[in-house]
N, C-alpha and C positions, 0 to 999 in steps of 0.2 A: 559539584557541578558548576561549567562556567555558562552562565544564559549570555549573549551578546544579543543585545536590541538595536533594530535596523528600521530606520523610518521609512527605508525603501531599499529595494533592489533589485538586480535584474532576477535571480535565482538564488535560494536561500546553499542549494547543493553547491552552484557553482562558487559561491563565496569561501561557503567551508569548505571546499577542494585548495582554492587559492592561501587558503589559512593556514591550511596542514602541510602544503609545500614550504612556505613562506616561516613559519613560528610555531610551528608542531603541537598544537593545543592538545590537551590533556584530552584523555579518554572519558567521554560523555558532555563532551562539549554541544551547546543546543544554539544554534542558529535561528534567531526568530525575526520576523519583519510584516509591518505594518503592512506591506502593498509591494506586492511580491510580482512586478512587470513583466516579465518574460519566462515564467514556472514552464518546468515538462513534466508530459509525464512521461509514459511506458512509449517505447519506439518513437521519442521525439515529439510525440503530440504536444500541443500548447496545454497549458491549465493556466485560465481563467480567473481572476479572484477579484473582489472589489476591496479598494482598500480601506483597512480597517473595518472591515466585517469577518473575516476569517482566520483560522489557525496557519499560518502555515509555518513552519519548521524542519530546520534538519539537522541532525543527528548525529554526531563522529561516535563511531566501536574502534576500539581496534583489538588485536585480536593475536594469541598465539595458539598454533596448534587447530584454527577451524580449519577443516579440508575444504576445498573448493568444492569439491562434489558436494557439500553439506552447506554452498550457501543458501537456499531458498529456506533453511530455519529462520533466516533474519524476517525475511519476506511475511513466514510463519507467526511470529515473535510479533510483528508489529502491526499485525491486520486481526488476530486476537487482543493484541489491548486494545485496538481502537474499538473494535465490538463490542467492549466490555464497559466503554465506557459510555460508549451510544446508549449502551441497553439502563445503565445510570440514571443517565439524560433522558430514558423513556422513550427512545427512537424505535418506531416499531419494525418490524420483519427485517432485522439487521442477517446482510447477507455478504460474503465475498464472492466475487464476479472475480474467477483467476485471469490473470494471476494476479495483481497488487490493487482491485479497485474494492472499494466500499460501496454497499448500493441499502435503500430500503426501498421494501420492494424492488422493483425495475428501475429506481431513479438512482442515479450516481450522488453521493454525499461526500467520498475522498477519494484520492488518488495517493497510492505511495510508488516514490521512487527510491530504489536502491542500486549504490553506484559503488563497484568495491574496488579496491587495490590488492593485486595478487603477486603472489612471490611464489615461482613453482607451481607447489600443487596445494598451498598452504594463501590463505585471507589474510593480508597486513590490516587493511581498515577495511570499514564500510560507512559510507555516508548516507544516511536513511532519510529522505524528503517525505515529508507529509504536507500534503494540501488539505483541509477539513474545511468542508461549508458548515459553518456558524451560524451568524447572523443577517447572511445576505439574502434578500427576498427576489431580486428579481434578478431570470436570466434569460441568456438568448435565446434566442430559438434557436430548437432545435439540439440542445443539448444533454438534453432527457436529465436536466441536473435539478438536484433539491437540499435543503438546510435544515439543521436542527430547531430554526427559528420554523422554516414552514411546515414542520414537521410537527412541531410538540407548542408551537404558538409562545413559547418564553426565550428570553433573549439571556445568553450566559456572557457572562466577563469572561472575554480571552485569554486571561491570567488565572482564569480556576480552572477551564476545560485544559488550560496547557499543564499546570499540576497534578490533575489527576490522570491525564495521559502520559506523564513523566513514569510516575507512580506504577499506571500498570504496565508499561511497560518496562521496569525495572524488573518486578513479579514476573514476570512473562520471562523475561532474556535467567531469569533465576530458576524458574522451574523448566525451561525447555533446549538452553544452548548448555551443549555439551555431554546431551542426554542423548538416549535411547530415540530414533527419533519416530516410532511408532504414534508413542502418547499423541505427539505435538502434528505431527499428519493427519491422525484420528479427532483432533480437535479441530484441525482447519477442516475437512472435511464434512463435517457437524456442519460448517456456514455456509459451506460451496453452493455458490447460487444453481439451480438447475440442476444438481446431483439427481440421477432416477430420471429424469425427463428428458427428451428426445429436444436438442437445440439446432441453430444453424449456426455453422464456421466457415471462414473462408479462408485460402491459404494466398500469398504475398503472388501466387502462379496464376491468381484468378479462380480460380477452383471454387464451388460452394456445397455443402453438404449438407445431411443432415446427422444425426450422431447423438446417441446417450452417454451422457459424463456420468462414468463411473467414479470418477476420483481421481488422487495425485499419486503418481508414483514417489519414491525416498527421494529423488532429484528433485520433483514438483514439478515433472512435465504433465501434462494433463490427459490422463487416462478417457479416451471416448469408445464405443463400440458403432461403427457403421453398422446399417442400415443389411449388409450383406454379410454383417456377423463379425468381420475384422476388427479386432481391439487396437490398438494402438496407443502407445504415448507421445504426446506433441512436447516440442518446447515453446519459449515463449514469440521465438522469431517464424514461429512452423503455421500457427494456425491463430483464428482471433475469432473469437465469438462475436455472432451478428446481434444485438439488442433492438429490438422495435418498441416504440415508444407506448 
């Protein structure tokens, strides 16, 4: 594995995008950086980080023979190791808030982003960004955001929590890409924040609703049942969960 350390940057994804055009680095290349100035996440949103209190990394796959229809295993893959390693660290009510966030309880702890290169109908790479709050205590308002520091009261070296999140997700990308992908839906599933419960969404039209999240469909669009009995599946540009603090 090649780790490249970054004492700053604008984006951990946009750099190793610039790397893979530029010097083609090898498959499992990790992009890591002190103070990560202008991070996104999911539909462009900013993510926040102080530097040198948090993980943040990102990730080159690449990849022969993944179908596109079959990328949200990555998605899959990579919000199971973080859970696993939360649950480690003692993080309690570790949950996924689809599609890509981390939350305990209601409070946001990471964001991942996944940014892929396609050919056809076939995944050449995927660049996998993770944000993790660590050690950082104080945030804005209004963020509804929280840290493994203020969470479990211990402060971890950035270079252990980044080793054992390597780790499981090697484990992870070993028991679920390429596989059947029941098992690995069945286990995101298992974390789905608000699975059973009746939440609110709204769509980019203005629309709000109410809705029980049944689950993911094999794509990962997000299976909800209105209110007047309609099932549906959403993608990720279709509808967004509302969170109140």
């Amino acid at each position: 594995m090649l780790l490249i350390k970054l004492d700053a940057t604008d984006s951990t994804n946009a750099y190793l995008k610039e790397l893979l055009v530029s010097q083609n680095p090898p498959d499992g290349t990790v992009v890591q950086t002190n103070w990560q100035k202008k991070g996104r996440g999911q539909l462009g949103r900013q993510w926040l980080s102080d530097p040198d209190k948090n993980l943040t990394i990102s990730i080159l796959k690449k990849f022969e023979g993944l179908k596109v229809s079959d990328q949200f295993v990555l998605s899959i893959i990579t919000s199971l190791a973080i859970a696993t390693v939360l649950n480690k660290y003692g993080v309690p009510n570790v949950k996924v808030k689809w599609p890509n966030d981390i939350l305990s309880g209601r409070h946001k702890l990471c964001g991942i982003l996944v940014e892929n290169t396609v050919k056809g109908t076939l995944l050449k790479s995927a660049i996998i960004g993770i944000g993790l709050n660590v050690n950082q205590e104080i945030f804005g308002s209004g963020l509804n955001a929280t840290s493994i520091r203020l969470l479990t009261g211990n402060e971890i070296p950035l270079e252990l929590i980044l080793k054992d999140l390597l780790d499981e997700f090697q484990l992870a990308m070993d028991q679920y890409l390429f596989k059947p992908m029941e098992p690995a839906q069945k286990a995101y599933e298992e974390l789905l924040y608000g699975r059973g419960g009746e939440m609110s969404f709204s769509t980019p039209e203005g629309e709000t609703f109410l809705a029980t999240i049944l689950g993911i469909d094999s794509s990962g669009r997000l299976r909800v049942k209105r209110a007047s009995g309609v099932t549906k599946a959403y993608g990720l540009n279709e509808i967004r969960m509302v969170l109140k603090g």
